[in-house]
C-alpha positions as CSV (number, residue, x, y, z in Angstrom):
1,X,128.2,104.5,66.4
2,X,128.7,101.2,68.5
3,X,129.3,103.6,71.8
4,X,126.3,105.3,70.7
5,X,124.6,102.6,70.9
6,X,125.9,101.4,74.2
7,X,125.0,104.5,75.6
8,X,121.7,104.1,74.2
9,X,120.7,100.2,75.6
10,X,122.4,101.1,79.3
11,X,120.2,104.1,79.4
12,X,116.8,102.6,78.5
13,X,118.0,99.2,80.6
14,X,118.7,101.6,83.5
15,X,115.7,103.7,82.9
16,X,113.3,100.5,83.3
17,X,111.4,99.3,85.8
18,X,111.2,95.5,86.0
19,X,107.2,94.5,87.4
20,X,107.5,91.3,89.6
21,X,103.8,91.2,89.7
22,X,101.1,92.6,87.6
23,X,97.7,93.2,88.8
24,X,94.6,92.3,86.7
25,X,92.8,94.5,84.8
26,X,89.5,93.7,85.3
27,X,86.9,95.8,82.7
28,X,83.6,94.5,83.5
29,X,83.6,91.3,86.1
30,X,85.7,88.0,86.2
31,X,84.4,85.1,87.0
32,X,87.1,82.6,88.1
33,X,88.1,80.3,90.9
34,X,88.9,82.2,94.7
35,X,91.7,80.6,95.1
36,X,92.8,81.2,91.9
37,X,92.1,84.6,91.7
38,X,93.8,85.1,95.3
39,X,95.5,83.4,97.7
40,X,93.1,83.4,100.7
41,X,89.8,83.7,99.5
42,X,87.7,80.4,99.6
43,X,87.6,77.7,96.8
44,X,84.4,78.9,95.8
45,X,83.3,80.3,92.0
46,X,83.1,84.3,92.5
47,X,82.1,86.9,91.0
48,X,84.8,89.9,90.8
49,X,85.4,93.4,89.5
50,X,87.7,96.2,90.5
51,X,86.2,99.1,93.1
52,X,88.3,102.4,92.2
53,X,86.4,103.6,95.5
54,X,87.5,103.8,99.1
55,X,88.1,101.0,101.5
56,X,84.8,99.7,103.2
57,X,82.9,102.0,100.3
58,X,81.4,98.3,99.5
59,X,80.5,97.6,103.2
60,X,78.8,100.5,103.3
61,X,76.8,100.1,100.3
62,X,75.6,96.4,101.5
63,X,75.0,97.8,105.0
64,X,72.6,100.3,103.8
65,X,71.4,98.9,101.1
66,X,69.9,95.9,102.9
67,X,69.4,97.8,105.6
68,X,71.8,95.0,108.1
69,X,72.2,97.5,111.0
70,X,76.4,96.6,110.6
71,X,75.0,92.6,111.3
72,X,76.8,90.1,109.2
73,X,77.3,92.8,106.9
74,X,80.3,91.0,104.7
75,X,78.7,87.5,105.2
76,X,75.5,85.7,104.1
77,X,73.5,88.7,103.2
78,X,70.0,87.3,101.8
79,X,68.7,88.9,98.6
80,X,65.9,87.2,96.9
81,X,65.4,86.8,92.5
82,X,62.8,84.9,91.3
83,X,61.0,84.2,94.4
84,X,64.2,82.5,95.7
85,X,66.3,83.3,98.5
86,X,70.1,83.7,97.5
87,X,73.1,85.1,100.1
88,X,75.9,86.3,99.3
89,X,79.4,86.9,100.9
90,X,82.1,89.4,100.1
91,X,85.3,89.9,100.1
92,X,87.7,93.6,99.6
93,X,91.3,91.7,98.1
94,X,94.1,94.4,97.5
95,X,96.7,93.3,94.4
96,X,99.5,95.2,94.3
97,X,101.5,95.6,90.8
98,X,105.1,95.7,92.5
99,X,108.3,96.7,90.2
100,X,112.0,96.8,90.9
101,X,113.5,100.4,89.9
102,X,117.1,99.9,88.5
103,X,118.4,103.3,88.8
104,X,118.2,103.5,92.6
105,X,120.5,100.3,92.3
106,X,123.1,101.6,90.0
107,X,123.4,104.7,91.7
108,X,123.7,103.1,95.5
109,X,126.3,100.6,94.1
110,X,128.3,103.9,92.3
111,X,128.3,106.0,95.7
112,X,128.9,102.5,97.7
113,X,132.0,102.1,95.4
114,X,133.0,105.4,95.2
115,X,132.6,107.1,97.9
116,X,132.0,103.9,100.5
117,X,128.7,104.9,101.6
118,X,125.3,103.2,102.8
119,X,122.7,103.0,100.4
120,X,120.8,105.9,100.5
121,X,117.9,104.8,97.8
122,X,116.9,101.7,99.5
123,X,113.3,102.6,100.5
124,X,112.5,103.2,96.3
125,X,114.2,99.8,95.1
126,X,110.4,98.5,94.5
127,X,107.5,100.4,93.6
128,X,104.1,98.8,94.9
129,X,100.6,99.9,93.8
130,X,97.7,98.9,95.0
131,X,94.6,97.8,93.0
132,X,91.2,96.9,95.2
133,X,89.2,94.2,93.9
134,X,85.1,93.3,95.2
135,X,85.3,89.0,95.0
136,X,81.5,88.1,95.8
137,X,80.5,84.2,96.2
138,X,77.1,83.4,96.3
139,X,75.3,80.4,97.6
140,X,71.6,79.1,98.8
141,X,70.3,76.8,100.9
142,X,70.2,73.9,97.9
143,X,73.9,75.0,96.3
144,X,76.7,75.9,97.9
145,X,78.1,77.1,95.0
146,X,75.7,78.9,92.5
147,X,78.0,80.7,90.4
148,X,80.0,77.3,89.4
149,X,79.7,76.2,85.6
150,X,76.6,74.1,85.2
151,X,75.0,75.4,88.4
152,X,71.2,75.6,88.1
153,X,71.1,78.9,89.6
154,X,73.7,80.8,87.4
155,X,72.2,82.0,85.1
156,X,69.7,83.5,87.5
157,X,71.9,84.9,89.9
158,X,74.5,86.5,87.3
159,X,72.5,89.6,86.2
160,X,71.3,90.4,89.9
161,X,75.0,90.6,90.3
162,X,75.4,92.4,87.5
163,X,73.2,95.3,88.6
164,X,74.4,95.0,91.7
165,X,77.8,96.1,90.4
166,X,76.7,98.5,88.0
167,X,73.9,100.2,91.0
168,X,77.5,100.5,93.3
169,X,79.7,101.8,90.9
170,X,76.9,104.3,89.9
171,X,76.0,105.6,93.5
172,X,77.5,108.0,95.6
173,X,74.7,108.3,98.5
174,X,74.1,105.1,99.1
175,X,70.7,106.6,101.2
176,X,69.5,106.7,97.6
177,X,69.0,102.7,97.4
178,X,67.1,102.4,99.9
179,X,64.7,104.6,98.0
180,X,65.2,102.4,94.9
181,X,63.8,99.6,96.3
């Protein structure tokens, strides 16, 4: 029963992948701090949710959209709620989940041993997936942050954002929003 056992822990230990860094799972939006979220991105509030589409899916969306001719698409684009003017800037952040396979180890270190060869399994010792996040800040000519706790124009600006998202997620043409507007 105890070699049984053994058997049993060595297998599931060997079987397991250790993660070294776990990407957040983000359902609706986060808001949080840049740097916080993401080493790299300013100090700024943001707003952020995962993109399951393509790289520079989001560009494109914001380039047509608000029709920016591929001009400071990704940086200060205006949009207006309320009768005030808003921009916004954006950012595409990768966060890879990376984990450390076990059995590639064990089995290099066997054939090392055994038979005195080079490791064979080197490239599959750590797994990396990547997860694509959308981090928008927003700001105005009397904030420079407006998504920051307390900020006057929060509340204001936080559903725009909101529809924003939801209006991204939900088109595939993105000649169609020019038509909603």
């Amino acid at each position: 029963m105890k070699r049984f056992l053994l058997v049993f822990f060595a297998f599931i230990f060997l079987s397991s992948c250790i993660p070294l860094r776990i990407a957040p799972n983000i359902k609706d939006y986060k808001i949080t701090k840049g740097k916080r979220f993401k080493r790299g991105l300013p100090k700024k509030t943001i707003f952020v949710f995962e993109d399951p589409k393509d790289a520079d899916e989001f560009y494109n969306y914001i380039n047509t959209k608000f029709q920016l001719d591929d001009y400071y698409v990704d940086v200060q684009v205006p949009f207006e709620v309320e009768g005030k003017t808003y921009f916004f800037s954006f950012y595409e952040v990768e966060i890879p989940t990376k984990t450390i396979n076990l059995i590639p180890f064990v089995v290099d270190g066997i054939l090392d041993q055994a038979a005195d060869m080079d490791p064979i399994f080197e490239e599959v010792y750590t797994t990396r997936t990547g997860n694509w996040y959308i981090a928008l800040e927003v700001f105005s000519d009397t904030e420079k942050d407006c998504l920051k706790e307390g900020s006057v124009s929060r509340d204001i600006v936080l559903p725009y954002l909101r529809y924003l998202k939801n209006e991204y997620l939900a088109t595939d043409n993105y000649n169609e929003v020019v038509f909603k507007n």
